[in-house]
C-alpha positions as MATLAB code, in Angstrom:
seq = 'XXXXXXXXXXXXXXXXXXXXXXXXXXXXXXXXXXXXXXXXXXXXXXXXXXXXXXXXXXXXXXXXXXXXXXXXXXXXXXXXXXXXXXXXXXXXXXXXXXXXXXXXXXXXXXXXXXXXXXXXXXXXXXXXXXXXXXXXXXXXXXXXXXXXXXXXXXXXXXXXXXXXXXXXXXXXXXXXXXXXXXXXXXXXXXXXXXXXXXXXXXXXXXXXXXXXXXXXXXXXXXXXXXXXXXXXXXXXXXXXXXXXXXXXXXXXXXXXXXXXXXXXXXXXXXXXXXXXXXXXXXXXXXXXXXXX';
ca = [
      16.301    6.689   17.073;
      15.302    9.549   14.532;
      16.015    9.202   10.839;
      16.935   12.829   11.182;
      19.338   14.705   13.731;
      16.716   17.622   15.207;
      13.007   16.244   13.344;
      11.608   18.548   15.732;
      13.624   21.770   14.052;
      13.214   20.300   10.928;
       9.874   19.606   11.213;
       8.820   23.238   12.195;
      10.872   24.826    9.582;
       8.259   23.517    7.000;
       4.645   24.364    5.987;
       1.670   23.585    8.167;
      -0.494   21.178    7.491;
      -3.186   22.420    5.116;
      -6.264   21.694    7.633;
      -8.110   23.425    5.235;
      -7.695   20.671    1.983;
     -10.066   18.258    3.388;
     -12.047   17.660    0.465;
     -11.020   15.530   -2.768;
     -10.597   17.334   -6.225;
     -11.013   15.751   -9.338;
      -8.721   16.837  -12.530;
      -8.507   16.304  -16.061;
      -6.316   13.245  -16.823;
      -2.470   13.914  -17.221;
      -3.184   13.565  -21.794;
      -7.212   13.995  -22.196;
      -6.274   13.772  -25.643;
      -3.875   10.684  -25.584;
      -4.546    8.004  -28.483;
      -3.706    4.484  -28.786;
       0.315    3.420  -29.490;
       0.959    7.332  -28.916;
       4.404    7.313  -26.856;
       3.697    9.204  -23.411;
       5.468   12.892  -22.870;
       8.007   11.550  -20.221;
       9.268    8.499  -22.450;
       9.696   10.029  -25.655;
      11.727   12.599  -23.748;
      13.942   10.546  -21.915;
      17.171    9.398  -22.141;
      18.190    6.358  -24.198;
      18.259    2.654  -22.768;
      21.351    1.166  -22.129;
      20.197   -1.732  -24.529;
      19.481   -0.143  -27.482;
      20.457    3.762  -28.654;
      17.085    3.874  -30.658;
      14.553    2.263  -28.006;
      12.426    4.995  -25.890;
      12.912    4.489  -21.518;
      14.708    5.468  -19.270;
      19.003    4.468  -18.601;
      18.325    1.748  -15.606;
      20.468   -0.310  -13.173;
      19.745   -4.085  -13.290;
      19.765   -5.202   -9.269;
      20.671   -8.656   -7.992;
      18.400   -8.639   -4.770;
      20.127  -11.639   -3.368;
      24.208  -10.588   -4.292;
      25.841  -11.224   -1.706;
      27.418   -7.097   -1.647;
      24.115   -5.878   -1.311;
      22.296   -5.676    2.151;
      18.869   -6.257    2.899;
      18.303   -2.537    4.353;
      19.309   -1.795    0.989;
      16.945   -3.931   -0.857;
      14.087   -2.343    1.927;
      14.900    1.490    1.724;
      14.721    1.005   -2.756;
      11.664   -1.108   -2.505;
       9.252    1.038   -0.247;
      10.243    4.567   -1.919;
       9.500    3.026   -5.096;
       6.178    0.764   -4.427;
       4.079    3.881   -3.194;
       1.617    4.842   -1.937;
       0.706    1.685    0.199;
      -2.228    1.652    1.725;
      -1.961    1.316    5.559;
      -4.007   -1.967    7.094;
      -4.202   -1.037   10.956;
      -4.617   -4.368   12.417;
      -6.346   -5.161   15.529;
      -5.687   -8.889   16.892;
      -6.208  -10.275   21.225;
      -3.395  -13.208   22.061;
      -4.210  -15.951   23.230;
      -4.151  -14.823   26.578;
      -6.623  -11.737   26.272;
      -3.625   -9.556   25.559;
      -4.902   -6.876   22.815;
      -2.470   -5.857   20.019;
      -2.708   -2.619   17.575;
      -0.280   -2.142   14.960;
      -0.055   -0.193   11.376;
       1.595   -2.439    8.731;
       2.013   -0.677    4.776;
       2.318   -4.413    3.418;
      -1.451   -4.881    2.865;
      -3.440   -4.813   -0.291;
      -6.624   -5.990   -1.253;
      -6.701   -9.155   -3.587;
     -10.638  -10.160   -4.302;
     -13.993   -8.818   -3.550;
     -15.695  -12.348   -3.784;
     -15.079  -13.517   -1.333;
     -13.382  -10.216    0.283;
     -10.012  -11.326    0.510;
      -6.939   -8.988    2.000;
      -3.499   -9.787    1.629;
      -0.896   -9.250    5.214;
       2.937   -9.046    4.894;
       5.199   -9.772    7.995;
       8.939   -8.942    8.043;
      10.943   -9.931   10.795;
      13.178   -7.171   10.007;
      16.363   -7.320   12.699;
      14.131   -8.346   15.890;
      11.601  -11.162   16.176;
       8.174  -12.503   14.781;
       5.489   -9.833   14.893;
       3.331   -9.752   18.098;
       0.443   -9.282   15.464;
       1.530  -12.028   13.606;
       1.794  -14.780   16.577;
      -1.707  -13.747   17.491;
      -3.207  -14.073   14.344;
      -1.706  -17.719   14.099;
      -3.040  -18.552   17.393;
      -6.218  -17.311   16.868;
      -6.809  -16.947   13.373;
      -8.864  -13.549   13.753;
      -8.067   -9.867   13.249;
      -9.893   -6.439   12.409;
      -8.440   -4.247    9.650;
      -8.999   -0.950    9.747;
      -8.014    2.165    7.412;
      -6.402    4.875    8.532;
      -7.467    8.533    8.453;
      -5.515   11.726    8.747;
      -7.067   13.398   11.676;
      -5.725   10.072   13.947;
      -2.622    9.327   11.657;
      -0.023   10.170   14.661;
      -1.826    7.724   17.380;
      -1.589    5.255   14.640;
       1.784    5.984   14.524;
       2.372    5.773   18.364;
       1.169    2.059   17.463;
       4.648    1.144   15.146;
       6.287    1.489   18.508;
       8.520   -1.415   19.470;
       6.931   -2.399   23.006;
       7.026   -5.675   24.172;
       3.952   -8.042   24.196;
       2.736   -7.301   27.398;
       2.062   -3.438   26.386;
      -1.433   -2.702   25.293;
      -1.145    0.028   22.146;
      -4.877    0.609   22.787;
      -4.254    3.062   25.475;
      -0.626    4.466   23.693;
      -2.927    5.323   20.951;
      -5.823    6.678   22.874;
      -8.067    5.440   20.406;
     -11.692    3.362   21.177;
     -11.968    0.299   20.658;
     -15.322   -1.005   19.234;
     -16.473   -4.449   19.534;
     -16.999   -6.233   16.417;
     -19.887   -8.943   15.449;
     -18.006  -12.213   14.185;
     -14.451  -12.082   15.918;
     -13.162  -11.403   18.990;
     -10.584   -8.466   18.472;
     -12.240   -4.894   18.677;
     -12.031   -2.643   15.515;
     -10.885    0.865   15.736;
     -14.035    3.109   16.033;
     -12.401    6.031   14.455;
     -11.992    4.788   11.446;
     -14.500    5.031    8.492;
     -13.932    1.801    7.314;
     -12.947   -1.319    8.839;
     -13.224   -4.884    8.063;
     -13.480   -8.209   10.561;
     -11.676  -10.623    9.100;
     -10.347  -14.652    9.677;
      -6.816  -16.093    8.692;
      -7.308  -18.269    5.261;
      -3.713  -19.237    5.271;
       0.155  -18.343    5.786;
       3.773  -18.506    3.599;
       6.221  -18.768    5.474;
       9.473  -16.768    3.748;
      12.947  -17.940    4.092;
      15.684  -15.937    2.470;
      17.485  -16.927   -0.511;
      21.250  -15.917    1.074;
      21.347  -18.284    4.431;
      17.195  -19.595    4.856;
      16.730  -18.144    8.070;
      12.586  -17.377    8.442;
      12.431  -13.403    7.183;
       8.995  -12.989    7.586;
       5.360  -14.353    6.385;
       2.623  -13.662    4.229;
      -1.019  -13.875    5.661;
      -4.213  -14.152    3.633;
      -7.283  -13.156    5.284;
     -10.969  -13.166    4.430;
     -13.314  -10.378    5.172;
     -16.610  -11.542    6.843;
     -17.844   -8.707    8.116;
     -17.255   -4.343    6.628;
     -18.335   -1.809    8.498;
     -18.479    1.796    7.081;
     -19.657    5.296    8.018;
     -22.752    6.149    7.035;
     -21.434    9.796    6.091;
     -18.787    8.185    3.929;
     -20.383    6.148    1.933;
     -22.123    7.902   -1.449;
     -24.444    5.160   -3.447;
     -22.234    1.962   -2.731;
     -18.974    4.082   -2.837;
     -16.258    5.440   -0.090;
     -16.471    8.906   -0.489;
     -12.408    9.590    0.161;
     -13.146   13.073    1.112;
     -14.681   12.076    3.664;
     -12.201    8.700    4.069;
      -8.984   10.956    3.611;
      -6.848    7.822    3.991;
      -3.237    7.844    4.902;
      -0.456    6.343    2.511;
       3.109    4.945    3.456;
       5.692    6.166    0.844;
       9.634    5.614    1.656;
      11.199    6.043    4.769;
       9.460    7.906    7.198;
       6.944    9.597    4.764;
       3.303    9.437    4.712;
       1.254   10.259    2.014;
      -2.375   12.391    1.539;
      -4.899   11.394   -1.048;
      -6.450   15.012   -1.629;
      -6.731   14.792   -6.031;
      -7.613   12.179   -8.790;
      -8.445   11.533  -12.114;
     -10.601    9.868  -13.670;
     -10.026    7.618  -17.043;
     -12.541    5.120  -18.913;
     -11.452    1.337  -19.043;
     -11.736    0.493  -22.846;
     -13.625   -2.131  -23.988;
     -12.418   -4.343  -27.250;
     -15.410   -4.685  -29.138;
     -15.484   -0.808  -29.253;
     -11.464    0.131  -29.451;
     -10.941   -2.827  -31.807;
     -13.091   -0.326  -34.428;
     -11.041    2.973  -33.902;
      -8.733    3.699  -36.958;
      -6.149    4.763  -34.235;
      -6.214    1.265  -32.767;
      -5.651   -0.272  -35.843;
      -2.459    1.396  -37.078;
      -0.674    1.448  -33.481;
      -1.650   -2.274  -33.811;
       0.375   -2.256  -37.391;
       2.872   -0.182  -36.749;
       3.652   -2.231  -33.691;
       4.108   -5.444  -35.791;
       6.145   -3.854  -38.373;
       8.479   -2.647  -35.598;
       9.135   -5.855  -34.186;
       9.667   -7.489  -37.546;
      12.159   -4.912  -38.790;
      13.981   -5.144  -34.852;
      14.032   -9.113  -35.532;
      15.987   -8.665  -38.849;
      18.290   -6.161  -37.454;
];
């Protein structure tokens, strides 16, 4: 069912897409001239806190996840518009019967480069366990591979709700590669992909009546594959990546701009004359809010 009466009229009453933005553009940062324990422009605009009149932030609702008046579409349509942009781990797994699975899940991160380790979340949402995630248990081996604009809708066509016996492969039209170490083929579209084996799983139960909601998979990466054309002295080129992001709802997101901003280093900010008075002005402000 759509999340909009007519998507169709809708969606044609809005701009193209901009075929022509394929490349990535690099801007000045938001403040190039920003110094240390200067307030930024949105928070020393904003409105007051509801805790204190004089404290800078924004007037914020405290939300009981687990009350009993709230529902857990609720607690899903506030969390995804407001953890963005995901990236999207398109996961290839076989059953153990030979069956091959394709599916785009938004709950995947990396967590470590050594070892390469990739983080899987499963919700069981209103229907059953995941045909991705039975597989994976049962065989303990998936591909992971990252999603590009020019095949975002046949990864799309892979969300669909068919039932275990349907092979997304051929919904998708996309070509399946075979990969060294495991047995499930990566996507050969993609520019990057990983192979990858099942470390471990959490099991979650929820905190109102601990039914099973869903799981959490940790995987390790043992083989990456990349496109020779993407990859510029060690690094992903994302111009030539253009990955697709999952914001709320039905939204997707393009990565077409960035910024770039030095990580500071102690033993040289420690020096800076700017450093040391936000430093001291910091500790007088939470001595004089202690006395008050």
């Amino acid at each position: 069912m759509s999340h909009h009466p007519d998507f169709a009229t809708l969606q044609a009453s809005r701009p193209q897409f901009n075929t022509a933005h394929n490349g990535f553009t690099l801007t000045q940062a938001p403040s190039p001239s920003w110094t240390a324990g200067t307030p930024s422009s949105s928070s020393s605009s904003s409105s007051s806190s509801s805790s204190s009149s004089t404290a800078p932030g924004h007037k914020t609702l405290s939300i009981d996840p687990s009350s009993p008046a709230r529902t857990t579409g609720e607690n899903y349509k506030l969390l995804v518009s407001a953890i963005i942009p995901r990236p999207i781990g398109f996961v290839s797994t076989v059953s153990a019967t030979g069956t091959r699975n394709l599916a785009p899940f938004s709950y995947f991160s990396l967590a470590s480069h050594d070892p390469p380790i990739f983080t899987l979340g499963f919700s069981a949402g209103t229907g059953g366990e995941k045909d991705t995630c039975a597989n994976l248990r049962a065989t303990r081996e998936c591909t992971v591979s990252i999603v590009s604009e020019d095949f975002a809708h046949a990864a799309n066509a892979c969300a669909v709700d068919a039932p275990a016996d349907v092979d997304e492969w051929r919904l998708a039209g996309l070509s399946p590669r075979p990969s060294d170490v495991v047995a499930p083929p990566r996507v050969a579209e993609s520019r990057f992909a990983v192979e990858a084996r099942l470390v471990a799983e959490h099991v979650w139960t929820s905190p109102r009546d601990g039914r099973k909601t869903g799981s959490l998979v940790i995987l390790e990466g043992v083989r990456l594959h990349v496109a020779e054309d993407a990859l510029r002295d060690g690094v992903v080129d994302p111009a030539v990546l253009r990955p697709v992001s999952r914001l709320g709802g039905i939204t997707y997101g393009r990565t077409t701009e960035g910024f770039e901003l030095l990580r500071p280093r102690w033993a040289e900010e420690r020096e800076k004359e700017e450093v040391k008075r936000a430093l001291l002005n910091g500790e007088e402000k939470e001595e004089k809010e202690v006395k008050n």
